[in-house]
N, C-alpha and C positions, 0 to 999 in steps of 0.2 A: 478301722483301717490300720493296716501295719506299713510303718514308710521304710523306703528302701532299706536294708541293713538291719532296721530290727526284728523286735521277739515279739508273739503272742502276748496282751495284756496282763495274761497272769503273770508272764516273768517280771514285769517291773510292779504288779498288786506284793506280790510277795519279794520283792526287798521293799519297798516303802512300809510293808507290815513288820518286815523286821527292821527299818531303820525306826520307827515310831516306839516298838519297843525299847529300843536303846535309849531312844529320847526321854523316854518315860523315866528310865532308869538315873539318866544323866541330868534332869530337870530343865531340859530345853523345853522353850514351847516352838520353835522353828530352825532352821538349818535355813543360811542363804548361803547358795552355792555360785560359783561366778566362772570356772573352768570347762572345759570340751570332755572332759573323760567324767566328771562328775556330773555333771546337768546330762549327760547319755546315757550315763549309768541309770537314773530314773526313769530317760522320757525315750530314750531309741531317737534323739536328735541327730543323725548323721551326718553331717557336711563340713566339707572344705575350706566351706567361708571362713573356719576362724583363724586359715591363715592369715586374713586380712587384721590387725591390731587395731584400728582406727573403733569397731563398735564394742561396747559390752554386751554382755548376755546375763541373767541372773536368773535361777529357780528358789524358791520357796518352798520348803517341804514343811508341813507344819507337823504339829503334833499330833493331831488330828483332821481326815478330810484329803482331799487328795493335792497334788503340787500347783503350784501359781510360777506360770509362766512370766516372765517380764523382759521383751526382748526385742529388738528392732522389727521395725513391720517390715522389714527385707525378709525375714526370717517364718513368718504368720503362717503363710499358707504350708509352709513343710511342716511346721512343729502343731499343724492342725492335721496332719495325717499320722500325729502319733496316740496315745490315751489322751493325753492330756489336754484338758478343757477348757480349762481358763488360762486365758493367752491375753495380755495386756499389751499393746504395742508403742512404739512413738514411732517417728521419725527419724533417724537417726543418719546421719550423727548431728544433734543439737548442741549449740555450744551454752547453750546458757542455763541447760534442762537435761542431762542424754538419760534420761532416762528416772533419776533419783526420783523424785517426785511419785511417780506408779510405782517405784520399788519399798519406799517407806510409806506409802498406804496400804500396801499388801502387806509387807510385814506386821505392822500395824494390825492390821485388820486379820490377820492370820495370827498371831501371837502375843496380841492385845498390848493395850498400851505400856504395861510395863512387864512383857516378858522377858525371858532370857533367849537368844538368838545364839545360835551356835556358827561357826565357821571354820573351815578347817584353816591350821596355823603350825603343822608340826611341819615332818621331815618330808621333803616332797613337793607340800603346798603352795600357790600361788594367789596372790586377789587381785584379779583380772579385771580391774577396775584402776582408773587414775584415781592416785590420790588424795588431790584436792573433791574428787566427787564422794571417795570415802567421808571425808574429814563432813563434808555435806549432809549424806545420809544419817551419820551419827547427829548430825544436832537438828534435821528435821525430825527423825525419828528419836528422839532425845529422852521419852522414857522407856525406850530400850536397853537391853541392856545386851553388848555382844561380847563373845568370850570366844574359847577354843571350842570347837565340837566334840571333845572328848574322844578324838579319836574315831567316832563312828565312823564317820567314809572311811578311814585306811583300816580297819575290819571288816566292815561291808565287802570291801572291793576285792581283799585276800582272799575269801573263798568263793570260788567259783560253782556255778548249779550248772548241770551236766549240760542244757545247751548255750553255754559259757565255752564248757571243752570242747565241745563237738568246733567248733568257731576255732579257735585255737590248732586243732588236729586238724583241721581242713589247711590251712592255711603252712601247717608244716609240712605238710604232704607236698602244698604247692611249692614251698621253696626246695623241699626235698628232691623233686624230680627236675626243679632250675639247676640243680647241686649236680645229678646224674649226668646234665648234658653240658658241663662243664669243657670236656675234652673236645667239643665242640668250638668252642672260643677262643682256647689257652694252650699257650705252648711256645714251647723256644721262639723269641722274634717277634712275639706279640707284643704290641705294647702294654702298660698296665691301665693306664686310661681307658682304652679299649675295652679291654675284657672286664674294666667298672662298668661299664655305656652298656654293652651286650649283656651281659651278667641280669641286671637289667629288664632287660629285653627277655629276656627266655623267662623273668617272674616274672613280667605279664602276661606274656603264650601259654604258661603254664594256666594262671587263671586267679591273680590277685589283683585286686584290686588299684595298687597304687605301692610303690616301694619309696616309702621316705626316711629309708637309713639303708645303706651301706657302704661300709670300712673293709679293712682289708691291708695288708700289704706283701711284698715279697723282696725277696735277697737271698742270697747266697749264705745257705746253713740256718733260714732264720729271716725274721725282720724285725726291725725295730722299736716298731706301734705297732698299733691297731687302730688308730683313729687317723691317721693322715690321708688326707684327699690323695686320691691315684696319680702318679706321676706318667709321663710317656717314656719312661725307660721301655724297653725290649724285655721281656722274659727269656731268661739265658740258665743252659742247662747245668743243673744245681743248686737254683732258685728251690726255695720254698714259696706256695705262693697258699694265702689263704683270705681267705672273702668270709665275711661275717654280715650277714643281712636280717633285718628287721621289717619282711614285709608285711602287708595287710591285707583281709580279706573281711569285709563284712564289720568292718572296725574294730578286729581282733589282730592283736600280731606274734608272730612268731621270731625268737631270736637264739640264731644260734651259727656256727662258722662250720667252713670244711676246709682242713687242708693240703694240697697238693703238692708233688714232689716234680720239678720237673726235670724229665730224665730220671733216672735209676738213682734213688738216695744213697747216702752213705750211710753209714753206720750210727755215727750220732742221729743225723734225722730221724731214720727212722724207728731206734731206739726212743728217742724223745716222744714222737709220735704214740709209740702204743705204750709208755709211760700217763701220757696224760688221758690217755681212752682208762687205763686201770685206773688213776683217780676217779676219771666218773665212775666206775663199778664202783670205787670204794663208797664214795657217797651212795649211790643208786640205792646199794645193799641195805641201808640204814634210814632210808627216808621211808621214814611211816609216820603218824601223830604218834604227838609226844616228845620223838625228838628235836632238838632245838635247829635252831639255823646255823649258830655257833660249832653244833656236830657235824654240822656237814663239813662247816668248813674244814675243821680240825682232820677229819678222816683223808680229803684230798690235800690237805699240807704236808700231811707226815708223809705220804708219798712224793710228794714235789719239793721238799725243802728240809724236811725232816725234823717240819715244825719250829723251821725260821719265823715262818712269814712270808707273805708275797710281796714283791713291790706292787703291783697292781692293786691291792688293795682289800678286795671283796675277788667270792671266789664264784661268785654268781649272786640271783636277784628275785624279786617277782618280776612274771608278766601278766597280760590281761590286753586291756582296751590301750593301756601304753606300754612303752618299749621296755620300758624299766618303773617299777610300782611295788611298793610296800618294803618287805625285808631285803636285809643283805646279808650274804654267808660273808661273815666277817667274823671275829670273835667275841665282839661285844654286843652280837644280836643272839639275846635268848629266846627269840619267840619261837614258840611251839608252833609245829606244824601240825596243820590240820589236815583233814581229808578234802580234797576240794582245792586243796592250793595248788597252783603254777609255779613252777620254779625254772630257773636257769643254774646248770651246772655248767661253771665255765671256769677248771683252774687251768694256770698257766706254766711256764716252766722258762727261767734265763740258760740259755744253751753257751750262751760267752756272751762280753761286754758289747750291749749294742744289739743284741740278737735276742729273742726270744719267739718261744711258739705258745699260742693259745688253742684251747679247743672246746668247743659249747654244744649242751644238748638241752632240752627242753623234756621236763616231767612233769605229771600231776600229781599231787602223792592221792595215795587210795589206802585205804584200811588195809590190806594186804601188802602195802611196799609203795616202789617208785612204778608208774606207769608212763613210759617214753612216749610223746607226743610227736616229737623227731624222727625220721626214719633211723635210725640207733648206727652209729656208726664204728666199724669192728678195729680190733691190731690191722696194721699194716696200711701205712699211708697211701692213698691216690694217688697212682705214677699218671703225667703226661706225657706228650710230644717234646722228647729232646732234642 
C-alpha cells in the first residue's frame, strides 16, 4: 500500500540500498534518524502531526535488513500504509518512558551491542528528541557507540531520482499559475496584508497542497526585506511589490519570488529588474556537474556587485522535501554539483539605502545544463493596476 504523498516501494528499496552502501563504507552498523524530512525520506511518512512538538518520532536504518519504526501509536496505522514493517509503538506522550526504551532495544538489536550508530550532526540538522531523553538512551544503550552520520543523509538527499523532480515541477507549475493571476489580487489600494491572505488563496485553487512560507514585501523603488510579515499599508503607484513563496504539493516544495511593478516602472526598477533575470542566465549557463556552488555564486556577483559581495548572504540553496536543504551558493561552498540536484537561483541587488530587489528561480541541473523547473521568467518586469 502506498499512503497519501508517497512513492512506489522501489523508490525508498533503492535509497536505503544506497544509504546501506555508504554505511558500509563509513563503518556504521545503524542510522537513527529523529526529523520529518529524514524519517520521509525512507518511509513516505506524510503528516502534519509534526507540527505538534510534544511527541518524538525515530527510525532505524540499519546496516543491513530493512528500517525499524519507533513511534507513537498515534502514528501506527498511517506509517502501516507505508513499506515499512516493523512498527514499534507506545503511548505517547509518557513522561517517565516516551519512548527510549523500544528505541534502544531496536538499536540494540539492529546494530548489536556495541556498534557504531550514526546520526546526522552537521549544517542543517536537528535531534528531535529532549535532552534529558537523549542523555537516557546513551546510557541504556551504553555499548553503543553514537557519532556523526558522515554526512550520508545530506548526500542522499542532494540528489534527487526523476520522481523527486516530477514532485517538484508539479508544484512549480502550481505556484507558477498562482504567479499568473496575481493582477487579480494586487494593485494600487490594495492592502499588503491582503494580497499575502489571497496570494494564498489562489495556491490552493491552483492545486497545492498546503502553503507554509510566504514573504514578500513592497515600497516605493524597492523594499527593504524579504522576510517581514505583510503589513496593511495600501499598494500605491510605484511600489515594487514582490511575493516569494514556498509551497507544497505532495511533500515537495517549490521556492522561488515574482516581482511586480505597480503602475508603469521607472527606469531604475526596471533596469534593476532585468539585471537580476541576467544573473540568473549567468549562473543558468554554467550549471552542469562539476561545477561548484561557489561558481554559481561568483557568475551572479560579478553581475550584481562586481564581485563585492551580497549582503544577503547566499545567492541561492538546495531544495527537496524542505524549503531550504543541503548547499548554499556562497563562496565557501565547493560542492560539486551533480546531475539530479535542485537548486535555487536567487541573487539580489541594493537599489539605495533601505531598498533592495530580489529575484528566484528553481533548476535541476541535468548533464546538458540548467533545466528550469519554474516557469522561467523573461526582461521586463510585471506591470499592475496603478
Amino acid at each position: 500500500m502506498t499512503p497519501p504523498g508517497g512513492f512506489p516501494d522501489t523508490e525508498y528499496r533503492a535509497r536505503l540500498d544506497r544509504a546501506q552502501a555508504m554505511m558500509a563504507q563509513a563503518g556504521l552498523a545503524a542510522l537513527l534518524l529523529t526529523t520529518e524530512a529524514d524519517i520521509r525520506y525512507f518511509t513516505g511518512f506524510l503528516t502534519r502531526f509534526w507540527e505538534s512538538p510534544t511527541r518524538p518520532w525515530f527510525l532505524v536504518v540499519p546496516a543491513s535488513g530493512s528500517p525499524v519504526a519507533v513511534i507513537p501509536a498515534i502514528g501506527a496505522a498511517l506509517m502501516a500504509q507505508t513499506w515499512v514493517k516493523d512498527i514499534r509503538s507506545w503511548r505517547a506522550p509518557d513522561y517517565d518512558d516516551d519512548g527510549v526504551s523500544l528505541l534502544a532495544e531496536a538499536l540494540t538489536e539492529r546494530a548489536g551491542a556495541h556498534g557504531v550508530v550514526g546520526v546526522p550532526m552537521g549544517l542543517e540538522s536537528h535531534l528531535r528528541m529532549p535532552l534529558s531523553d537523549w542523555h537516557r538512551l546513551q546510557a541504556r544503550a551504553g555499548g553503543l557507540a553514537f557519532r556523526d552520520d558522515a554526512g550520508i543523509l545530506r548526500r542522499l538527499r542532494a540528489v534527487k531520482s526523476e520522481a523527486e523532480i516530477a514532485r517538484i515541477r508539479a508544484i512549480c507549475g502550481i505556484a507558477g499559475r498562482a504567479f499568473a493571476r496575481v493582477p487579480e489580487i494586487a494593485g494600487a489600494g490594495v492592502p499588503l496584508d491582503r494580497v499575502f491572505r489571497r496570494f494564498q488563496m489562489l495556491g490552493l485553487e491552483e492545486g497545492a497542497d498546503w502553503v507554509p512560507y510566504l514573504a514578500g514585501g513592497a515600497g516605493t523603488g524597492g523594499y527593504a526585506d524579504v522576510i517581514s510579515p505583510a503589513g496593511p499599508r495600501p499598494l500605491a503607484p510605484g511600489d515594487v511589490l514582490m511575493l516569494d513563496t514556498g509551497m507544497v504539493r505532495d511533500g515537495y516544495f517549490c521556492d522561488f519570488d515574482r516581482n511586480f511593478s505597480v503602475g508603469p516602472p521607472d527606469a531604475a526598477t526596471a533596469a534593476a529588474h532585468d539585471r537580476l533575470i541576467d544573473a540568473v542566465d549567468a549562473a543558468a549557463e554554467i550549471a552542469r556537474p562539476g561545477a561548484s556552488a561557489a561558481d554559481l555564486f561568483h557568475a551572479m556577483d560579478q553581475l550584481l556587485t562586481g564581485g563585492q559581495g551580497s549582503a544577503a548572504g547566499r545567492l541561492g540553496h538546495g531544495l527537496g522535501m524542505q524549503l531550504t536543504e543541503g548547499l548554499s551558493l556562497i563562496p565557501a561552498d565547493h560542492t560539486r554539483l551533480e546531475a539530479g540536484m535542485v537548486l535555487t537561483l536567487e541573487p539580489g541587488l541594493e537599489l539605495a539605502p533601505g531598498r533592495i530587489m530580489v529575484h528566484e528561480e528553481n533548476i535541476v541541473i541535468r548533464d546538458t545544463g540548467a533545466d528550469f523547473l519554474s516557469p522561467r521568467a523573461g526582461r521586463g518586469i510585471p506591470v499592475l493596476e496603478g
